[in-house]
MARKOL-728396 format. One record per residue: x, y, z of N, C-alpha, C in turn. Coordinates in steps of 0.1 Angstrom, whole numbers, padded with zeros to 4 digits, always signed. Each point is the difference from the previous one (the first is absolute). Example, Ala and Ser with C-alpha at 12.3 -4.5 7.8 and 13.67 -1.06 7.14 Angstrom:
% MARKOL-728396
+0132-0057+0078-0009+0012+0000+0009+0012+0000-0004+0011-0007+0009+0011+0000-0008+0011+0008
END
This chain:
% MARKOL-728396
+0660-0447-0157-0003+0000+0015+0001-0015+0004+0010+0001+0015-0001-0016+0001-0012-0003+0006-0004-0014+0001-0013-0008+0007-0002+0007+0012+0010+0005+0013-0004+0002+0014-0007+0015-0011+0009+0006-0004-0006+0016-0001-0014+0000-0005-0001-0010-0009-0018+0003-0004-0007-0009+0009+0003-0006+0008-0010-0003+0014-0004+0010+0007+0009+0006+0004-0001+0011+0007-0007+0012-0012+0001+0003-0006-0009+0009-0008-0011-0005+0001-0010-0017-0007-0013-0001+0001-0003+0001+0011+0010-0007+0014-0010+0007+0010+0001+0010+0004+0006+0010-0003-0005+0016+0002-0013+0008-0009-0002-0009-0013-0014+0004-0008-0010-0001+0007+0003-0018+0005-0008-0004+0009-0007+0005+0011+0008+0006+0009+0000+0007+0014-0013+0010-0004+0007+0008-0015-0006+0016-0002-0012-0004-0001-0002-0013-0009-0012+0000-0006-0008-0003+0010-0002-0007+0010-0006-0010+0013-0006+0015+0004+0015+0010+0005-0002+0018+0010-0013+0003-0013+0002-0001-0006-0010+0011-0010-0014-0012+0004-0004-0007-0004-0012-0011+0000-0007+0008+0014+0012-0001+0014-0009-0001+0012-0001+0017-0002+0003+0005-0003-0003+0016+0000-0012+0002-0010-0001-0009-0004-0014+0002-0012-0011+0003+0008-0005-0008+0009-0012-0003+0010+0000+0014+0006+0011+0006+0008+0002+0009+0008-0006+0007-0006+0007+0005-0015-0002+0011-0004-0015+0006-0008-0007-0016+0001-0012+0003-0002-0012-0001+0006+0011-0002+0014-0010+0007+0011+0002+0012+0002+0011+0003+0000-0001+0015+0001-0004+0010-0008-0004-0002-0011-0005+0008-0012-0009-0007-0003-0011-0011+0012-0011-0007-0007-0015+0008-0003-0007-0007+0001-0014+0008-0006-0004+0008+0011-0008+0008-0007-0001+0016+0002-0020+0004+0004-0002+0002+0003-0015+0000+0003-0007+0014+0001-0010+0004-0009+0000+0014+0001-0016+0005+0009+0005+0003+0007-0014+0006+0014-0008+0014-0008-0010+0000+0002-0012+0010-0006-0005+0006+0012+0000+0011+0004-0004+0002+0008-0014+0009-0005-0013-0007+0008-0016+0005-0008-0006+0003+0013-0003+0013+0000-0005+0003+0010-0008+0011+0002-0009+0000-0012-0009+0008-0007-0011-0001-0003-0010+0012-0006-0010-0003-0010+0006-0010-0014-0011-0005-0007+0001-0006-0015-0003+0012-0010+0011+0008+0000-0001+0011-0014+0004+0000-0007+0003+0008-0014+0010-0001-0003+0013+0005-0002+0005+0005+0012+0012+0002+0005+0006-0012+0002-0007-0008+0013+0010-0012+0003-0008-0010-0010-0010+0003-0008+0006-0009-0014+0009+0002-0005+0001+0006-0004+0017+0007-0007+0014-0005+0009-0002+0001+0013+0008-0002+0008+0001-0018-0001-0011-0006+0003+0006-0012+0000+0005-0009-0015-0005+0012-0007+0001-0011-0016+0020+0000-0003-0003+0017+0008+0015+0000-0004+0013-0009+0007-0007-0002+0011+0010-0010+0008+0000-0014-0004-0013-0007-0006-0001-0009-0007+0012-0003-0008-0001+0012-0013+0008-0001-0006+0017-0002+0000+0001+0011+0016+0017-0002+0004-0002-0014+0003-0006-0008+0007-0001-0011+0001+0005-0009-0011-0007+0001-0010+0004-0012-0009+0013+0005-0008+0002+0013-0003+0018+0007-0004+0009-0005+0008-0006+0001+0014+0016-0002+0012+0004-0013-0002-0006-0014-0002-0001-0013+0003-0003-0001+0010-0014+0003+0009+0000+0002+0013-0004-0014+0002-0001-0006+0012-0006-0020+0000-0015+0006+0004-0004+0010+0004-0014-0001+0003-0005+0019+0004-0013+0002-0006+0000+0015+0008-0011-0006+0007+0002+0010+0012-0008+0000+0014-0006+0007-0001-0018+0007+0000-0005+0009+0005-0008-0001+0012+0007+0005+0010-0007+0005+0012-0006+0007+0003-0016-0003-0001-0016+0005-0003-0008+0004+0011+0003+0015+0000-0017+0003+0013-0006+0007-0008-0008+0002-0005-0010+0010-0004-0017+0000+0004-0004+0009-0001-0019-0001-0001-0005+0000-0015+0009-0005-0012-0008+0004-0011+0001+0010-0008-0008+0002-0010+0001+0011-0007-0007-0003-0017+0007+0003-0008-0005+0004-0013-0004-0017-0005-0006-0005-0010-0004-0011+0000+0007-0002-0017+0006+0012-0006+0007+0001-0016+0011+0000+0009+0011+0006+0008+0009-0001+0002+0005-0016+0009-0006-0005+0003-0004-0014+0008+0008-0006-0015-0014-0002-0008-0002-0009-0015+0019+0004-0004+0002+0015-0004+0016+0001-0008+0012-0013+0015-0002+0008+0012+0010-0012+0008+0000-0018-0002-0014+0000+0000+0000-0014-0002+0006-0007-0014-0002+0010-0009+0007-0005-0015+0013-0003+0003+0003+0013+0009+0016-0002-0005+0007-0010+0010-0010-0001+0011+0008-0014+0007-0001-0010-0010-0010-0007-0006-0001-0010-0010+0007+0000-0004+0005+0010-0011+0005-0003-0013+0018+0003+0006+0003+0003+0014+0012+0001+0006+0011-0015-0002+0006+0003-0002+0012-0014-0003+0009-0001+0011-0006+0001+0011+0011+0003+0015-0012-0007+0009+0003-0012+0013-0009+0003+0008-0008+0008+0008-0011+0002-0003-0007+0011+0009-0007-0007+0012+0005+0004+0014-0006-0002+0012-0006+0014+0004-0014-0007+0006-0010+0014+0008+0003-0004+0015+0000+0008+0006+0006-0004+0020-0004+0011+0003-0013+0001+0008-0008+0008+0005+0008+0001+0017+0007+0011+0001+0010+0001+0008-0002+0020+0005+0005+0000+0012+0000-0003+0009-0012-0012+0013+0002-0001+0009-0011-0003+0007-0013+0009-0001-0011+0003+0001-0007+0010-0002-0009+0002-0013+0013-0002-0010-0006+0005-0014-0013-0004-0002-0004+0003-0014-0012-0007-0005+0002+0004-0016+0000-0013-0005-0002-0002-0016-0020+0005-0005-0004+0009-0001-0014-0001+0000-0005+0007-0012-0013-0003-0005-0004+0001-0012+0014-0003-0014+0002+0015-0004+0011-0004-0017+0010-0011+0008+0006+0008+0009+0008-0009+0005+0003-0015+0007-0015-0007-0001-0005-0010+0003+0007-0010-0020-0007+0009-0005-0002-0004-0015+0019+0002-0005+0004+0008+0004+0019-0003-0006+0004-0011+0010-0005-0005+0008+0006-0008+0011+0000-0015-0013-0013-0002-0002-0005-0013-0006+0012+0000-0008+0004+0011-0014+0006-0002-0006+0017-0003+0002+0000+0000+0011+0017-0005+0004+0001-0013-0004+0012-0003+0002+0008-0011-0005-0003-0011+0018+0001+0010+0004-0002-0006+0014-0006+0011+0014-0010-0007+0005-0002+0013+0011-0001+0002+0009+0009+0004+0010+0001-0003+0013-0007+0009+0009+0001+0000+0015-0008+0011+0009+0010-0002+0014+0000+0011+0000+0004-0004+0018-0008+0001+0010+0001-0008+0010-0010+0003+0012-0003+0008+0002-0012+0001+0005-0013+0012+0004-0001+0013-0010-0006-0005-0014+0001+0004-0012-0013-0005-0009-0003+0006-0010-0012-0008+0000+0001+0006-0019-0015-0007-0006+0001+0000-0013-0016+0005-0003-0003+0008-0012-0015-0006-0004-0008+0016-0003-0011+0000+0004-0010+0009-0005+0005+0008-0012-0006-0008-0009+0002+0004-0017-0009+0003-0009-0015+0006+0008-0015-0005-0008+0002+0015-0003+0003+0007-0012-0004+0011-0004-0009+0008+0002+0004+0015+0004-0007+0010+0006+0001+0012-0015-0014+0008+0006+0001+0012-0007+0009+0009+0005+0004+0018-0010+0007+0009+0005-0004+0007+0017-0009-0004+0001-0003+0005+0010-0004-0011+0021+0004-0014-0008+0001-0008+0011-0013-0007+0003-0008+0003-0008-0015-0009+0003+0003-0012-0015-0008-0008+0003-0005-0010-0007-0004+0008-0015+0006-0012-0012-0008+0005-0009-0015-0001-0003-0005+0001-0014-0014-0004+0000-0002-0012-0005-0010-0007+0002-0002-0012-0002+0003-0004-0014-0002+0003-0012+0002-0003-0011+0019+0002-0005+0005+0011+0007+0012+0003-0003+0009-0010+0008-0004+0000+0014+0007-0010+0007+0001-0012-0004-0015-0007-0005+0008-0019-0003+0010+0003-0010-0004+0011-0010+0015-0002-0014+0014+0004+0008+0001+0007+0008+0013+0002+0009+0004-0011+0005-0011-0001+0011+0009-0013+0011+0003-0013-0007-0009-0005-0016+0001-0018-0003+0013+0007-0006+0004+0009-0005+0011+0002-0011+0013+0002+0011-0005+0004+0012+0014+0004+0012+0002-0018+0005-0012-0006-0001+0000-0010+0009+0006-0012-0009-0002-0003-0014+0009-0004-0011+0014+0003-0001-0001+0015+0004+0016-0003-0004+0007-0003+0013-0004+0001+0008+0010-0001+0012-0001-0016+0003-0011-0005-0005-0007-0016+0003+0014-0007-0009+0001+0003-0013+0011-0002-0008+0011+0001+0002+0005+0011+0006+0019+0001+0006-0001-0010+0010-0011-0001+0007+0004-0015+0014-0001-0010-0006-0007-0003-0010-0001-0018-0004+0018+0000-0009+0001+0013-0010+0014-0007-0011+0010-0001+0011-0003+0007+0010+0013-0001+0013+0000-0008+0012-0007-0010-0006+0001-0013+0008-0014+0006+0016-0005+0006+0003-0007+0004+0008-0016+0002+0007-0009-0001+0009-0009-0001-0005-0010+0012-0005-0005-0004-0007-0007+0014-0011-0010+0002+0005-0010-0011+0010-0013+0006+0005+0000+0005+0012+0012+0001+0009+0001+0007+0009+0007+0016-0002+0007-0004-0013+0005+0018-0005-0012+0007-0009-0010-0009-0002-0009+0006-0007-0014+0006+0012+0004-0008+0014-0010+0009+0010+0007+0011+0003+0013+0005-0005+0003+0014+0004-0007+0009-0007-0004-0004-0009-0011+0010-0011-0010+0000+0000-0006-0013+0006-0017+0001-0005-0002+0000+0017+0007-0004+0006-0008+0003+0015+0010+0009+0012+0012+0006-0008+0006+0009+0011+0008-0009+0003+0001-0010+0003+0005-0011+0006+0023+0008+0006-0001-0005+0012+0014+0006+0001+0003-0008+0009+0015-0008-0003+0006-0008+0009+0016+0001+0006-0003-0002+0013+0014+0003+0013+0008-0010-0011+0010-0001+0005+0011-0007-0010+0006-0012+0010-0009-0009+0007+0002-0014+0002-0013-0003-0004-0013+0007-0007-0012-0003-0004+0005-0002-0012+0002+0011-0008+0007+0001-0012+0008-0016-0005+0008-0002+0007+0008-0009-0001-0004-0015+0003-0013-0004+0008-0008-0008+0005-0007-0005-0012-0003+0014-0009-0014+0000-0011+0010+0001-0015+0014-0002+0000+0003-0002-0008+0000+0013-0012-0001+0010+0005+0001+0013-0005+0009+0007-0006+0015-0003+0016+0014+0003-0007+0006-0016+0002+0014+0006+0000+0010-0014-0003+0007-0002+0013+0001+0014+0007+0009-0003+0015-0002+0011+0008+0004-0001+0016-0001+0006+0009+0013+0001+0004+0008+0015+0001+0016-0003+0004+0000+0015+0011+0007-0002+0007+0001+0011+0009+0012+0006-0004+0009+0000-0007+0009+0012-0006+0001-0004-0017+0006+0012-0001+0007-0002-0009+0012-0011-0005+0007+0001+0008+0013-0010+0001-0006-0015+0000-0009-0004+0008-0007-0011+0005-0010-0005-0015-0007+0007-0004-0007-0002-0016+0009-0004-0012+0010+0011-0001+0011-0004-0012+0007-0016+0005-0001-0004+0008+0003-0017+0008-0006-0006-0004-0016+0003+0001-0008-0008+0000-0006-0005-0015+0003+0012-0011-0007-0003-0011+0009-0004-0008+0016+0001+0005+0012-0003-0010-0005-0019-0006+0003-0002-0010-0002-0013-0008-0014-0001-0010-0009+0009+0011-0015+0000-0009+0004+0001-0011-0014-0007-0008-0002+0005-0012-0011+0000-0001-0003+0015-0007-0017+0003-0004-0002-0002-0006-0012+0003+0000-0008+0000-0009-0015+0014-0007+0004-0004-0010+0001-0006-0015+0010-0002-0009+0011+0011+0005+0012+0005-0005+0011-0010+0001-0001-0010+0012+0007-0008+0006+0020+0007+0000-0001+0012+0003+0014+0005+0009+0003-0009+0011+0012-0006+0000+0006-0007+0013+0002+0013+0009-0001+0004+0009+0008+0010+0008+0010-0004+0013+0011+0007-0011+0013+0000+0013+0000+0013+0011-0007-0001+0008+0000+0010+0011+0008+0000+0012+0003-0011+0003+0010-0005+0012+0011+0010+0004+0001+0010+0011+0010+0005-0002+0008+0012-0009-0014+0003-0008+0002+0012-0010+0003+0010+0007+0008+0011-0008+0003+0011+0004-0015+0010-0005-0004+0007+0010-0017+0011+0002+0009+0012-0005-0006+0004-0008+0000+0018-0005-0015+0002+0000+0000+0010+0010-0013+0008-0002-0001+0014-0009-0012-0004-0001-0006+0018-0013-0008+0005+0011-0003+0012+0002-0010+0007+0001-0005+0010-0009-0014+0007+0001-0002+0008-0013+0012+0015+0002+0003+0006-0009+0009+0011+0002-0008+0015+0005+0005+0005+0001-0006+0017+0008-0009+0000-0014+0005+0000-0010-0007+0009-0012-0014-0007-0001-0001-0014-0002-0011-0006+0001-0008+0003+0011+0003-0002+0007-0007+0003+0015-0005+0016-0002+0003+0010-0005-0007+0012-0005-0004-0003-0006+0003-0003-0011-0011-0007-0014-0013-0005+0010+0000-0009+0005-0011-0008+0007-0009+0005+0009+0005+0014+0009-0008+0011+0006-0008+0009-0009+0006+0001-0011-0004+0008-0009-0015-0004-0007+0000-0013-0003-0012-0010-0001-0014+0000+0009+0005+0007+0013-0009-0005+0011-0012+0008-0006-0012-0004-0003-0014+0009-0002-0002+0011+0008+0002+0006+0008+0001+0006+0010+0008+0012-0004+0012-0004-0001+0010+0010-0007-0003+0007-0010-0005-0014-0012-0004+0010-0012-0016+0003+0000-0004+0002+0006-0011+0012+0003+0002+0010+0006+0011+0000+0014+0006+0009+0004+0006+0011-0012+0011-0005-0011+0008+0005-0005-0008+0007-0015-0014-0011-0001-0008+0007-0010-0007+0012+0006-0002+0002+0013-0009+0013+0009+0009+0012-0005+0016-0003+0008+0009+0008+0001+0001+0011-0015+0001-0013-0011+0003+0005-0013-0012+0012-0006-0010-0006+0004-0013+0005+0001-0002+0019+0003+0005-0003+0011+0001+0011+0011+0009+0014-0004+0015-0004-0004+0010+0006-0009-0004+0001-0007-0009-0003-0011-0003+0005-0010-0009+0012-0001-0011-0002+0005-0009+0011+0003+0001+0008+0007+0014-0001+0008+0006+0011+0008+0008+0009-0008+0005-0004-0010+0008+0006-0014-0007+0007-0005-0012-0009-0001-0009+0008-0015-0007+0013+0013+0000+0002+0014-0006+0008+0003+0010+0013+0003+0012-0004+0003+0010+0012-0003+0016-0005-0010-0004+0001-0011+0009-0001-0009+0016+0008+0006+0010-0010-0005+0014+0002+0004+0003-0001+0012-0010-0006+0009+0007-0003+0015+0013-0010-0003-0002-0010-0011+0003-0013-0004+0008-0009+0007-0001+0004+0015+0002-0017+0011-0019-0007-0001-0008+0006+0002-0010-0008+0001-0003-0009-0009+0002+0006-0011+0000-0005-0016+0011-0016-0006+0011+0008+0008+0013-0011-0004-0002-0013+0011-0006+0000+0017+0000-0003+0004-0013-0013-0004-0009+0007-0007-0014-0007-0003+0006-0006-0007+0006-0001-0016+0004-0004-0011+0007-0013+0004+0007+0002+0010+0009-0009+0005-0010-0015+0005-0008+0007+0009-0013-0012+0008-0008-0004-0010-0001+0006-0008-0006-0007-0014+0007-0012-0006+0009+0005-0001+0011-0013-0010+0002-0014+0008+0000+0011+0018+0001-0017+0006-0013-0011+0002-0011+0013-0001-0012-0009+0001-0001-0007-0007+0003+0007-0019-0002-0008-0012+0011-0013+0003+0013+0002+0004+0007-0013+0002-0009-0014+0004-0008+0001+0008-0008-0005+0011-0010-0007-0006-0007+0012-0008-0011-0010-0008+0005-0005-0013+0009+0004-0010+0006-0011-0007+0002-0016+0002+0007+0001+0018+0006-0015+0003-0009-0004+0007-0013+0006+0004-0014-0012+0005-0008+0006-0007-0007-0016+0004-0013-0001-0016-0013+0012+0009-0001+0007-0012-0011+0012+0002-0013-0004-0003-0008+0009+0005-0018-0002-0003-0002+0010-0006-0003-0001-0016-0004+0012-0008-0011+0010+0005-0009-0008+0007-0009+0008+0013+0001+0008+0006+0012-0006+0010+0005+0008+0012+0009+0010-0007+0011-0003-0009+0007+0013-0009-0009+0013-0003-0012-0007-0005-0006+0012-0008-0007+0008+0015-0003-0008+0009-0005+0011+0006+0007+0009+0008+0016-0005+0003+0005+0007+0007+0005+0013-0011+0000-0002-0013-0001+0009-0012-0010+0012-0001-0011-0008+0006-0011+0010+0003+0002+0011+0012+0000-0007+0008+0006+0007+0013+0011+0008-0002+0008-0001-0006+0013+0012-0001-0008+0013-0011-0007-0007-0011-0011+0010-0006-0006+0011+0010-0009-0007+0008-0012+0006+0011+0013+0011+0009+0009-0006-0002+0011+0011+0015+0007+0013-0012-0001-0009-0011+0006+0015-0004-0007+0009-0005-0012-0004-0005-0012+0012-0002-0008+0003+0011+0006-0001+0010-0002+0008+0012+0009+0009+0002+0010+0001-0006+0009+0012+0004-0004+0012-0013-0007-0006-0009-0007+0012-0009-0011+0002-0003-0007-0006+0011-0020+0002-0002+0000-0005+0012-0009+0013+0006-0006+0003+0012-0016-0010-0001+0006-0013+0006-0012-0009+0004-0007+0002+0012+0009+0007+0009-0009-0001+0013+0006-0014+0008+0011-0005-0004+0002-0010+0003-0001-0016-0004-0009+0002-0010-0007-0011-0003+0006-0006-0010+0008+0007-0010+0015-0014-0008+0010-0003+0008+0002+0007+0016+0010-0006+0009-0005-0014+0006-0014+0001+0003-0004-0009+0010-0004-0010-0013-0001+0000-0006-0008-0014-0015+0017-0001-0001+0011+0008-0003+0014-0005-0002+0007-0009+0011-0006+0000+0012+0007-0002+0012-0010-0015+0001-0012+0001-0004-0007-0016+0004+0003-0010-0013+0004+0005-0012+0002-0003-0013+0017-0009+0000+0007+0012+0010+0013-0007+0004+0002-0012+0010-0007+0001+0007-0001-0012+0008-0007-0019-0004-0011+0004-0010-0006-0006-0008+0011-0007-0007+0006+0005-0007+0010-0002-0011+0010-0008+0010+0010+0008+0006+0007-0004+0011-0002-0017+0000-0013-0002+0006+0000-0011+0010-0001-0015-0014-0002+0007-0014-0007-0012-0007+0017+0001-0009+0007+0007+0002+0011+0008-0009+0009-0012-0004+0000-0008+0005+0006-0013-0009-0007-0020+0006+0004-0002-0015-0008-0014-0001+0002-0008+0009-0012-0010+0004+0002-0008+0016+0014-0010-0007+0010+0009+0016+0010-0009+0004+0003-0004+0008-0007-0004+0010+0000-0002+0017+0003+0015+0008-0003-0002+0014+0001+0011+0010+0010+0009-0003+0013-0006-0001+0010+0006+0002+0006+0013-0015-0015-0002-0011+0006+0008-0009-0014+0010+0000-0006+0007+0005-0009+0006+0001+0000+0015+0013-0006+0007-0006+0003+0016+0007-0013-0001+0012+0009+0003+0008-0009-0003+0014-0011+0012-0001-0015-0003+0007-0006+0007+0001+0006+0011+0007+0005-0002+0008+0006+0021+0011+0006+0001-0005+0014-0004-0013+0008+0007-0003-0010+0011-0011-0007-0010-0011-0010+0010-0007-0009+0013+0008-0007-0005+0009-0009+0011+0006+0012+0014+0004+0009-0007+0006+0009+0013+0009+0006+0007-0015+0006-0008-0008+0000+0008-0014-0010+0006-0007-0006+0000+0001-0014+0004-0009-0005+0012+0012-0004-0002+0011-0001+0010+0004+0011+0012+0006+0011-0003-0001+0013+0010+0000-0002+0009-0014-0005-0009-0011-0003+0009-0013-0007+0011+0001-0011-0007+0005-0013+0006+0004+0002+0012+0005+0004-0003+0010+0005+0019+0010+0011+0008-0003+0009-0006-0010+0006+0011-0004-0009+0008-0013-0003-0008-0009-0011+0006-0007-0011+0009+0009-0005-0005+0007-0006+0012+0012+0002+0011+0003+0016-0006+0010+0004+0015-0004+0002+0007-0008+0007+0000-0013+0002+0004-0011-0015+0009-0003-0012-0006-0002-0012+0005-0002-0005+0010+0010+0004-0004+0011-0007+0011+0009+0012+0014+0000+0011-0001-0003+0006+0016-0003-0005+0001-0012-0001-0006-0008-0009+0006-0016-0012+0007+0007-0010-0009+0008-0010+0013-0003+0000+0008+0010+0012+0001+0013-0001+0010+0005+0008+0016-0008+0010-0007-0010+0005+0009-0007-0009+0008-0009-0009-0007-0002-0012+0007-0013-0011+0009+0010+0000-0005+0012-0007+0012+0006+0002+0013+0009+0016-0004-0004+0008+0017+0004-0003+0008-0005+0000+0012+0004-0004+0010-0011+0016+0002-0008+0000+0005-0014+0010-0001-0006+0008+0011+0002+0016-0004+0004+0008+0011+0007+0013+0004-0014+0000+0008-0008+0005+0005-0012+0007+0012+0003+0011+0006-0003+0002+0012-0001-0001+0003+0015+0003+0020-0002-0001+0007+0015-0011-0001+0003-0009-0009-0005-0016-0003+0011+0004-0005+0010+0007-0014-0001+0008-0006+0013-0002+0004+0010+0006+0014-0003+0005+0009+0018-0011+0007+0008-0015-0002-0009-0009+0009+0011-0004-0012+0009+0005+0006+0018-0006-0002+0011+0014-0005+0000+0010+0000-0003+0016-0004+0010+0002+0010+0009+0011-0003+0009+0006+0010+0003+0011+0010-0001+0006+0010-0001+0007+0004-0004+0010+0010+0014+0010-0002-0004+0010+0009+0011+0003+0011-0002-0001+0017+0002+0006+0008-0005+0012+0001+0002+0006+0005-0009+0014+0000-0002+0004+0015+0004-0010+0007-0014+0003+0016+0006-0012+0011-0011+0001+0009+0008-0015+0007-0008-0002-0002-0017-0010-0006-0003-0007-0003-0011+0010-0012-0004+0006-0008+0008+0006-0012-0004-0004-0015+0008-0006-0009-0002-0003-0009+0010+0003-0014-0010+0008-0011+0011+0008-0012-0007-0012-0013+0003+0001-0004-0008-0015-0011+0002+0006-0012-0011-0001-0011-0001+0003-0012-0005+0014-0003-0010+0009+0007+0013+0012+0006-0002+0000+0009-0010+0000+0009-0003+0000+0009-0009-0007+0014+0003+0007+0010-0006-0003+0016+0007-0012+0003-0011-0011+0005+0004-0011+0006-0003-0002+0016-0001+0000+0006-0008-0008+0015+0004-0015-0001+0006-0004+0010+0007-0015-0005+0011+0002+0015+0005-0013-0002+0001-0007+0012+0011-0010-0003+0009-0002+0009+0010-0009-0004+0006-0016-0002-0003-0010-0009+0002-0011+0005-0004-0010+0008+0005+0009+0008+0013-0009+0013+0006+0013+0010+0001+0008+0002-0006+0004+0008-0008+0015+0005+0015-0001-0009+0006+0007+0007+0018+0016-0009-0006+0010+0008+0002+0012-0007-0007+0003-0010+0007+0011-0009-0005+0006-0012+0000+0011+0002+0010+0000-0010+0012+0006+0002+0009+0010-0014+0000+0015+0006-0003+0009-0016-0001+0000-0007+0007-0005-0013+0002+0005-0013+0010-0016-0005-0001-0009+0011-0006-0013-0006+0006-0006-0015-0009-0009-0005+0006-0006-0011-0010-0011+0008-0007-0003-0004-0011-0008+0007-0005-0014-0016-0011-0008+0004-0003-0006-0012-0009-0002+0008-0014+0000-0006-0010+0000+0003-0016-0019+0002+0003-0004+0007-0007-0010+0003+0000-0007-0002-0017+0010+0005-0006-0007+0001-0014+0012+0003-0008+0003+0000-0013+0011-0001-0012-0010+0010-0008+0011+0014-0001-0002+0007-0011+0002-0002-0010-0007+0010-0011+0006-0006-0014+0011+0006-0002+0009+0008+0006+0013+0000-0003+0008-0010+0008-0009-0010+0005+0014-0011+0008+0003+0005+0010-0007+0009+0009+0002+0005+0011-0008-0003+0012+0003-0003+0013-0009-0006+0011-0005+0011+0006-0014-0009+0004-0009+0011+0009+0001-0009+0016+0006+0006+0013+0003-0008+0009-0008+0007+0012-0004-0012+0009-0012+0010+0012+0011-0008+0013-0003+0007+0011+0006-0004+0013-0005-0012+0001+0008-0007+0011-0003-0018+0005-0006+0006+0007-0010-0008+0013-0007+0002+0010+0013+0001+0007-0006+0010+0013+0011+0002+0010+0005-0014+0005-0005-0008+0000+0003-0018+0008+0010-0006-0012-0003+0006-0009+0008-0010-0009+0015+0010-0004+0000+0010+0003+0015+0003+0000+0011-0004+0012+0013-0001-0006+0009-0004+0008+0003+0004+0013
END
């Protein structure tokens, strides 16, 4: 090749190679980092435990530059809290908390997953805090049980603010004194890291940080947002949880059952119970139960079904129905407000029991004080129609009969059974004149 021709070739390598360089940049903006949105907008159970650990995880598989969880909740389980916060830690992806929309509120567990972010933001008119541990039932513990709760709630949460650069004695008044802050308080007191009014506007703002403890640089600038929400199936799953439900579904199962055992082979009441059973038991498997409150509502299903085979007078319906509500209300270990069976849903359950057992009992002993109707005894004092001499039709079916004053049988007449011979034959007397047709 002469000299001009490989000039002209290097600079055509040239050219390509320069086209290829400036398309590098392009092309890794257009395929740049990726940011994965959480969308939390729940109780702390463990459903959306499960839910968020799992998006965690897509997080650090996808190479995502940062996951986002966007946090409103009131709280919830104080073990399912503890599993979230591990897995943010021990997560190899940035984790940001951004208590988002306007409105929201990060409060109690949700106070406590906030600390553990990588970084934690709020948007205006939004707020953080009351994290001081309640019983199942929403009052205060008791004095001795409470300081071991709240120094142990108020440690660890005191701890996720100090390793995360934050301060710990203002996240430690969300525990010991309720303490709850607007989110330019928040941010005044050093609580979170930033105040951003979008989404789009925060991933700007935090891009370059680096946290701490983990020290992740984050490239957020410009990221491309994929949002998660929880799927339909969870979101059942999560209804299914509600205390409420599974007392409902334990009543239900309750109900079918002793509706079986009282007329064998109906088998919808039966299959129907069987069913509300499995979903109750779903329910108390995945929250933490009170051996207490199990055993009494154990009792109570006892008291309801030996009412359907010993005539108490009432009195194993009404001890089963107060026994149920008892149990009910203590039926799982203090997890804040939101995981406890409301007083009216128990009472209206417990006494819906009540009165069908009622009724049930009151045809029992009206049935025991009928006199007993067997055989052609039945028919004395029915009516009967004559058909035609010495023949009269009475509970559909033709009778032989006479009269009991001996005057024949006149067809069309009404007549009343009087008495059953011992050949099976009726003794019939005239209706009063007013009562024939």
């Amino acid at each position: 090749m002469d000299a001009p021709g490989a000039r002209a070739l290097c600079s055509l390598l040239a050219a390509v190679i320069a086209a290829v360089l400036l398309a590098l940049p392009a092309a890794a903006a257009d395929g740049g980092s990726r940011v994965l949105v959480v969308e939390f907008d729940n109780d702390v159970n463990p459903v959306t435990q499960g839910y968020v650990q799992d998006e965690l995880k897509r997080g650090e598989d996808g190479g995502y530059a940062a996951v986002v969880i966007e946090l409103d909740t009131p709280g919830g389980l104080g073990s399912s809290m503890r599993e979230i916060v591990k897995s943010m830690l021990a997560a190899e992806v940035p984790v940001v908390v951004y208590v988002s929309p306007a409105g929201s509120s990060a409060d109690s567990a949700g106070a406590v997953i906030g600390q553990a972010a990588d970084v934690l933001a709020m948007a205006p008119q939004t707020n953080i805090g009351s994290s001081t541990p309640i019983s199942a039932t929403g009052e205060e513990l008791g004095e001795d049980l409470r300081k071991k709760v709240i120094n142990d709630a108020a440690a660890y949460i005191a701890e996720l603010a100090r390793e995360h650069g934050r301060n710990a004695e203002a996240a430690e008044a969300m525990v010991r004194d309720a303490a709850n802050y607007g989110a330019r308080e928040a941010l005044r007191r050093d609580v979170i890291d930033v105040i951003s009014p979008t989404l789009p506007a925060l991933l700007e703002e935090i891009d370059g940080r680096k946290t701490v403890p983990k020290g992740f640089v984050l490239e957020t600038a410009g990221a491309e947002v994929e949002r998660v929400e929880m799927s339909a199936w969870k979101r059942a799953l999560d209804l299914l949880i509600d205390p409420n439900v599974i007392a409902l579904m334990l009543s239900l199962g309750l109900i079918g059952l002793v509706v079986e055992l009282w007329n064998p082979g109906l088998i919808f009441p039966g299959t129907v119970g069987a069913i509300s059973l499995v979903v109750g038991l779903y329910g108390l498997q995945v929250l933490p139960v009170s051996a207490a409150g199990l055993l009494l509502m154990l009792l109570a299903a006892g008291f309801f079904i030996a009412e359907a085979f010993i005539v108490s007078h009432g009195a194993l319906a009404l001890a089963g129905a107060v026994t149920f509500v008892i149990g009910a209300l203590i039926l799982f270990d203090p997890a804040g407000e939101a995981y406890q069976v409301s007083l009216w849903t128990a009472l209206g359950i417990a006494a819906t029991l009540a009165l069908l057992f009622g009724i049930a009992l009151n045809r029992v002993v009206k049935a025991r004080h009928n006199p007993v109707e067997v055989g052609v005894g039945r028919l004395v004092g029915d009516e009967a129609v004559v058909r035609r001499d010495g023949w009269v039709a009475v509970g559909g079916e033709l009778w032989r009969a006479r009269s009991s004053v001996g005057a024949p049988l006149v067809p069309g007449d009404h007549v009343t059974v009087e008495a059953v011979e011992d050949d099976l034959s009726l003794v019939v007397g005239s209706l009063h004149p007013t009562e024939r047709p």
